[in-house]
N, C-alpha and C positions, 0 to 999 in steps of 0.2 A: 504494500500500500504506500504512496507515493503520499508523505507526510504532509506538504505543501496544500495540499486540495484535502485531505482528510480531515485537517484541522480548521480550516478555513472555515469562519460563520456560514448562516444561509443567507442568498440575499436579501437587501432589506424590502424590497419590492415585491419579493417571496411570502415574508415575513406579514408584509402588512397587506396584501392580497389576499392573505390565507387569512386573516383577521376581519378584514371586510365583509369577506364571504359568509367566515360564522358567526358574525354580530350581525348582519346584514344592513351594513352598513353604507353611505353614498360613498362610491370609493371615488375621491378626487385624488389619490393617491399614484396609481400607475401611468406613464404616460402613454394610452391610448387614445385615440378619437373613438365619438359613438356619432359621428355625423362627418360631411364632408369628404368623401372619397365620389371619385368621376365618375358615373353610371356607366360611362360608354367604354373607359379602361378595363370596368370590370368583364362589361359585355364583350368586349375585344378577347381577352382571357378566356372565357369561357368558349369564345366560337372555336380559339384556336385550340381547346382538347382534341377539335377531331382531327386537328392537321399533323402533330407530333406528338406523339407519349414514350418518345424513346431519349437514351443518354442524347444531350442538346454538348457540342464542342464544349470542351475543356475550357478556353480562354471566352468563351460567350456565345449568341450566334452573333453572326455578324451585321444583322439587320441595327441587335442592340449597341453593342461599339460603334456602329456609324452614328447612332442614334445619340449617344454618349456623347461623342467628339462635336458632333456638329450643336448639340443642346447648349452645352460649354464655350465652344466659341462663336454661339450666338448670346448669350444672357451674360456670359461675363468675359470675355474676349480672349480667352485662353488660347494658344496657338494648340488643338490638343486632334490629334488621328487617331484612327480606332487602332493603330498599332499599338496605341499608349493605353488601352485601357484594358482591362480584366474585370469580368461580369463573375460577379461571387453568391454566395447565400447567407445575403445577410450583409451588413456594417460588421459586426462582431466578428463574421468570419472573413472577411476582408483586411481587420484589424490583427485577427489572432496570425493569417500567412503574412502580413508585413512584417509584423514585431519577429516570427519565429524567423525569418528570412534576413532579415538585417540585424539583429541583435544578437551578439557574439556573448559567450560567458565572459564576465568581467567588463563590459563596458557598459556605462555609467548613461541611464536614458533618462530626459529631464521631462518630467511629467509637472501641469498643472491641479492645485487642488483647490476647492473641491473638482471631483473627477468623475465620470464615468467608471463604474465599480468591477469593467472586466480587463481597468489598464495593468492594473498593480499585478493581477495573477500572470496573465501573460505574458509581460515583461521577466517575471521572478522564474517559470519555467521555462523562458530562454535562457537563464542564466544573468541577466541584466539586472544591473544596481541601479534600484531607482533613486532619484534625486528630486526634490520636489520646489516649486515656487510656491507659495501660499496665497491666495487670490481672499482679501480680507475683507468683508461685508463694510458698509453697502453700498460699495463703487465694483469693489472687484476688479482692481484695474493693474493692469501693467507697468511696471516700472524697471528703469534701467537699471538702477540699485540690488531690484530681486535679481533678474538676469544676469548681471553681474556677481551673487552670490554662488547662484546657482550650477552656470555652464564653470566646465575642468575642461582641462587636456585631455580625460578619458571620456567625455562627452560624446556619442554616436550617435544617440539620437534624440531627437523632442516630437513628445505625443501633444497635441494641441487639437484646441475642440473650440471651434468657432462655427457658429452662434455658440453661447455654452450651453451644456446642461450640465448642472443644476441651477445657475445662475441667475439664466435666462441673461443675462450679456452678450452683447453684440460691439466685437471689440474693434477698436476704431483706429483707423490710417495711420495716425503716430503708434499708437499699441504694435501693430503687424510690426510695422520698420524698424522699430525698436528689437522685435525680434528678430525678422531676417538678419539682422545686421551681426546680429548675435552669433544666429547659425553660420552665418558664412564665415564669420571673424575664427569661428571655431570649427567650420569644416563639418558642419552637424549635418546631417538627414531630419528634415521634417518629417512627422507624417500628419497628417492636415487632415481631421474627423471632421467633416462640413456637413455631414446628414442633414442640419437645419437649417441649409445653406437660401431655400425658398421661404421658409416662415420666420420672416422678417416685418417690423410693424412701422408705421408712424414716418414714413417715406425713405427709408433706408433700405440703401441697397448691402447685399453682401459682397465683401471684398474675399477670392482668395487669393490664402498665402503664396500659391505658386506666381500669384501676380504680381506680388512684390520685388525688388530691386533683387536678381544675383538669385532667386529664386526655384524659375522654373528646372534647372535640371538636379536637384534637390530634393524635392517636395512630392511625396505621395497623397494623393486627395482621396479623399473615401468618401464616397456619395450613397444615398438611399432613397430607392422608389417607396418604401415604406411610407417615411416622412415628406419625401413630396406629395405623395397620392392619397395621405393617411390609410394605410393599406397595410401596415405594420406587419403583420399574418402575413405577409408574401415570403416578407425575406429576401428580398434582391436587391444586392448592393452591386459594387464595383469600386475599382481602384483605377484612379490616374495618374500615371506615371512615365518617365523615360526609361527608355526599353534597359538600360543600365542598371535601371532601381524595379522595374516592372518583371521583368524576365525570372528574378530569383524569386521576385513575390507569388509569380505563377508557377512555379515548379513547387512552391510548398503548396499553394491552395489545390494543386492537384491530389494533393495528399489529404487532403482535408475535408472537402464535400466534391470534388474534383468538378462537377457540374448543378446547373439551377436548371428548374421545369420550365421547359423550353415555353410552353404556352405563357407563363409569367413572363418570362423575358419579351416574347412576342405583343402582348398589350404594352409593357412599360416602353419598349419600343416604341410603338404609338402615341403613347402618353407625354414623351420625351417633345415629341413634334406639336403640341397643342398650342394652338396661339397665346399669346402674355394674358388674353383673357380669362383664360381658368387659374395663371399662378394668382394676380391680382383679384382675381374673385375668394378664390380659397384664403390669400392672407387677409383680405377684408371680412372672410365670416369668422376669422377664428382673434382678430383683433376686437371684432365686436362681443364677441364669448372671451376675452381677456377684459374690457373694460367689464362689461356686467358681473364678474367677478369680482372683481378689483372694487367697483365702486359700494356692492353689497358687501366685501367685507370692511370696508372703510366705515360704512356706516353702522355695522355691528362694533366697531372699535381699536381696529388690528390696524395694525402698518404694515402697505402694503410696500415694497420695495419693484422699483420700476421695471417689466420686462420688455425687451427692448426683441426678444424672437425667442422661438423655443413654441413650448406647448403651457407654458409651465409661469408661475409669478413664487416669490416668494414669500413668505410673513417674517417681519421683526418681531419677534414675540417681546422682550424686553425691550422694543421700543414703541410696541402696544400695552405694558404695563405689565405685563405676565410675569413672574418671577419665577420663570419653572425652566428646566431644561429641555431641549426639542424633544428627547427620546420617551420622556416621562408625559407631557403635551401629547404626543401623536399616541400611544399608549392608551392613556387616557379617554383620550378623545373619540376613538373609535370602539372602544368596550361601552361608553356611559355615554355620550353623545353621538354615534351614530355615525362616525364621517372618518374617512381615513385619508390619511397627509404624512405625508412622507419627512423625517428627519433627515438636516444636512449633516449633523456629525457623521452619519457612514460613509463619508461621497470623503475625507479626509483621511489619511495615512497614516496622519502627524499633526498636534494641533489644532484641535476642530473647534469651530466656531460651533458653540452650543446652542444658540438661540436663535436658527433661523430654520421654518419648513415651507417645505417647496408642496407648491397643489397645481395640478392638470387642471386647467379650463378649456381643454377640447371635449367639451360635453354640452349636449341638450341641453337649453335655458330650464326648463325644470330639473335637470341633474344640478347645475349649477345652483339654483334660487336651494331645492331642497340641499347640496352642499352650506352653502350661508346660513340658513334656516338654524343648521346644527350647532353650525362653527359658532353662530350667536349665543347660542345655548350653551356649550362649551365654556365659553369666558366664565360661566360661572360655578365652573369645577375650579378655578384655582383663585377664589374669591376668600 
């Protein structure tokens, strides 16, 4: 038994899913959508079951790579070819063939925190030391001081998650260059988790990293039809990359789910080509399910902390009055009040800011209103 993963908690997403369910409770907690996926994506998917049910190419088909390349250097001007991309199953499993592909035992990978909960593992069973910046409530921002802590000589690589989650940040022109500058000064490999690179709010575009200065042939981008299409359940990602940094990433992900069901790839293909109509329709209904969240629980009493993309907003609980910690709050909350909300301490290494949880507003306006409803009720558990 492989001590590393044996020991290792359950996730917290796990954790409070399973909790939801047996209190029966509004789970504002996981980030799913229950509304906003393309009818015609899906109906695309389904027409294509009768066209392929067999192993779909290793590196994608290639309807989806053209579809990739050309999405990218139309929405964000990337110079990118379907040479350069690998069609995966899943963000996660596009993450877990990078990290095992470039991360050598003994070199030191610089991770953001709070973080995404499946960098630390996969990093640790490459054999990689991770090293961490601390991103500290309620800017969340980058600075040259941390980076400069941070990156070493043994530095190979930096995991970075722009838009964030848990954050909900959406990091900004000086933040990026500040890094790049970093990476390049130090010779590092990005790998650039952009999943939420579309759900963006409040006329903000996303910037990526590979666009940055000394960048593109550095930089692995990981993208997801999931989070574009809220479509989560599909599982079809892909990686951007030069064939340099791409080529090793696809010889591990062959090893790994070696192919996706060609019919998914086949709709998101489709999906990819959709006019600016459907992105800007979909950030517009899920900005309007981020305000009515945000303004019901401003007016049960909470501080809301600004999300700038993501699915997701977070609470100040100590700067809503609360004198509890996150773990004890969400605990609480969803055994006696009925609502589950996800604690930032597990998204931390090292560190952890105690007093902030993060809650999904990609729900039905009565998921929502009944979310509120609770969380107002709540308040008077630690009264």
């Amino acid at each position: 038994m492989n001590p590393l993963f044996a020991t290792m908690p359950t996730s917290i997403f796990a954790v409070m899913s399973s909790l939801a369910t047996e209190h029966e409770a509004v789970n504002l907690g996981q980030g799913f959508p229950d509304f906003g996926w393309p009818d015609d994506v899906v109906a695309r998917a389904a027409s294509a079951l009768a066209e392929s049910n067999q192993y779909a190419p290793m590196l994608g088909l290639a309807s989806l790579r053209e579809s990739v390349a050309a999405h990218y250097r139309r929405h964000q001007g990337l110079a990118v070819e379907p040479g350069h991309v690998t069609i995966t199953s899943g963000a996660t499993e596009a993450l877990a063939a990078a990290i095992l592909a470039l991360v050598s035992p003994g070199d030191e990978v610089l991770l953001f925190q709070p973080l995404y909960d499946a960098y630390v593992p996969l990093v640790l069973r490459a054999g990689g030391v991770p090293r961490f910046v601390r991103l500290a409530p309620p800017d969340w921002r980058i600075t040259a001081e941390a980076l400069d802590r941070a990156f070493t000589p043994r530095t190979k690589l930096v995991i970075f998650n722009n838009p964030h989650n848990p954050t909900a940040r959406v990091f900004s022109a000086d933040e990026l260059d500040l890094l790049a500058a970093a990476c390049v000064r130090h010779d590092a490999i990005a790998l650039s988790d952009e999943v939420w690179e579309h759900v963006v709010f409040d006329g903000r575009a996303h910037l990526p990293l590979a666009g940055r200065p000394g960048m593109a042939e550095r930089t692995v981008k990981v993208g997801s039809a999931g989070k574009i299409f809220s479509l989560t359940g599909w599982k079809v990602g892909w990686i951007v990359a030069p064939p340099a940094l791409g080529g090793p990433i696809a010889k591990a992900h062959q090893y790994l789910a070696y192919a996706t069901p060609p019919n998914l790839q086949t709709a998101v293909a489709y999906g990819l080509g959709l006019e600016e109509g459907y992105f800007a329709g979909m950030r517009s209904r899920f900005a309007v399910a981020r305000d009515r969240l945000a303004a019901g629980l401003g007016a049960a009493g909470y501080r809301v902390l600004p999300a700038e993309g993501t699915y997701f907003l977070c609470v100040d609980l100590a700067a809503s009055g609360l004198g509890v910690d996150d773990m004890t709050f969400c605990d609480r909350i969803v055994r006696e009040a009925g609502v589950a909300a996800i604690p930032l301490s597990p998204f931390y290494a090292e560190a952890p800011a105690t007093n902030i949880v993060r809650l999904c507003f990609a729900k039905k306006p009565e998921t929502l209103d009944a979310g509120v409803h609770a969380l107002a009720r709540a308040c008077g558990l630690f009264g």
